[in-house]
C-alpha positions as CSV (number, residue, x, y, z in Angstrom):
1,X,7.3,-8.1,7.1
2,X,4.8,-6.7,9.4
3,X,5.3,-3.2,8.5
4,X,5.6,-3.9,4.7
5,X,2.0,-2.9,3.9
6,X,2.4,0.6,5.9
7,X,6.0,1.0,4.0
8,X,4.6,0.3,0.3
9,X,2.0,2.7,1.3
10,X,4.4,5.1,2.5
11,X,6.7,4.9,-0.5
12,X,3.6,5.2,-2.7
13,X,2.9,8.0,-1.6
14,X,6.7,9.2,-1.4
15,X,7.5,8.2,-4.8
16,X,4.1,8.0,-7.1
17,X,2.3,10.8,-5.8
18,X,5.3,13.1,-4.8
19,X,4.0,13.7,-1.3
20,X,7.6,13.8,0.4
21,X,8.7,15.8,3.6
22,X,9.4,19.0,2.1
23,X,5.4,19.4,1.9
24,X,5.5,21.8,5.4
25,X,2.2,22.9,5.2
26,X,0.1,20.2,7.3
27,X,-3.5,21.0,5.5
28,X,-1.9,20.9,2.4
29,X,0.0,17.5,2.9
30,X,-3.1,16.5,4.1
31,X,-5.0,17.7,0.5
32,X,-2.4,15.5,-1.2
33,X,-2.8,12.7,0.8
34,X,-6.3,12.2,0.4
35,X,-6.6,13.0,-3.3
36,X,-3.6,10.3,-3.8
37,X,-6.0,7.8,-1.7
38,X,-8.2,8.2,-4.0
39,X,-6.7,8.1,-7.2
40,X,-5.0,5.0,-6.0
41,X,-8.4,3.5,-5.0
42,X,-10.3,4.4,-8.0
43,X,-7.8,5.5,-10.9
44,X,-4.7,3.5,-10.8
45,X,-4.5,-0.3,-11.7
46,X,-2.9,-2.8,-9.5
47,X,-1.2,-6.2,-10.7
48,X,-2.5,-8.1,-7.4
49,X,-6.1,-6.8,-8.8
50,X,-5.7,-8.7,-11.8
51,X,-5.1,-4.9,-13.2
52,X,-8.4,-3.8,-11.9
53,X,-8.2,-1.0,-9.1
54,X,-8.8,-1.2,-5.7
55,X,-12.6,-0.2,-5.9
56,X,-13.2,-2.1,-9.0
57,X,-12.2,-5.0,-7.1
58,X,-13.9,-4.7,-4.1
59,X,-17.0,-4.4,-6.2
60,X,-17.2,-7.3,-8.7
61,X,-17.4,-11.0,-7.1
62,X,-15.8,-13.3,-9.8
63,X,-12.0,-12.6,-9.2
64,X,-10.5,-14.1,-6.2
65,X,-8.4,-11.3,-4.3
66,X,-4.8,-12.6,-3.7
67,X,-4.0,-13.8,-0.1
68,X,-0.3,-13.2,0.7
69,X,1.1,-15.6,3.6
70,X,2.7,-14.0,6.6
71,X,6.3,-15.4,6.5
72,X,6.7,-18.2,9.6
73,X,9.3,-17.1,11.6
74,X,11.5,-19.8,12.8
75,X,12.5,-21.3,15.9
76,X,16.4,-21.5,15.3
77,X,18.9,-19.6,18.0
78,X,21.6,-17.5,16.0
79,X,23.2,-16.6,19.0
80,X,23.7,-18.7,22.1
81,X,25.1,-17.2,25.5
């Protein structure tokens, strides 16, 4: 769970934007990656946005942004030695 904002934004990028490893050239990945940042802050719609996009979010002050919980861990031993 801790990494799953950095892996959604990873595959993102991966799968929407069609930045993927065969990209060798470094300033052109780079290119990619920040047009892609901002298409998915300013273009593309997101569901936890109440289909607004990032920026239009951030900017109005009538929707509530969603809050997702961090998952609580528990205490249980699977393995005893």
């Amino acid at each position: 769970y801790e990494n799953a904002i950095a892996e959604r934004i990873n595959g993102i990028l991966k799968q929407e934007f069609d930045i993927a490893k065969n990209v060798k050239d470094f300033s052109l990945k780079r290119q990619l990656i920040v047009a892609a940042i901002k298409t998915y802050n300013n273009v593309r719609p997101h569901f936890s946005n109440h289909m607004l996009t990032p920026r239009q979010m951030h900017e109005q002050n009538k929707l509530k942004r969603k809050q997702y919980k961090s998952k609580k861990l528990n205490n249980d031993v699977i393995v005893q030695l």
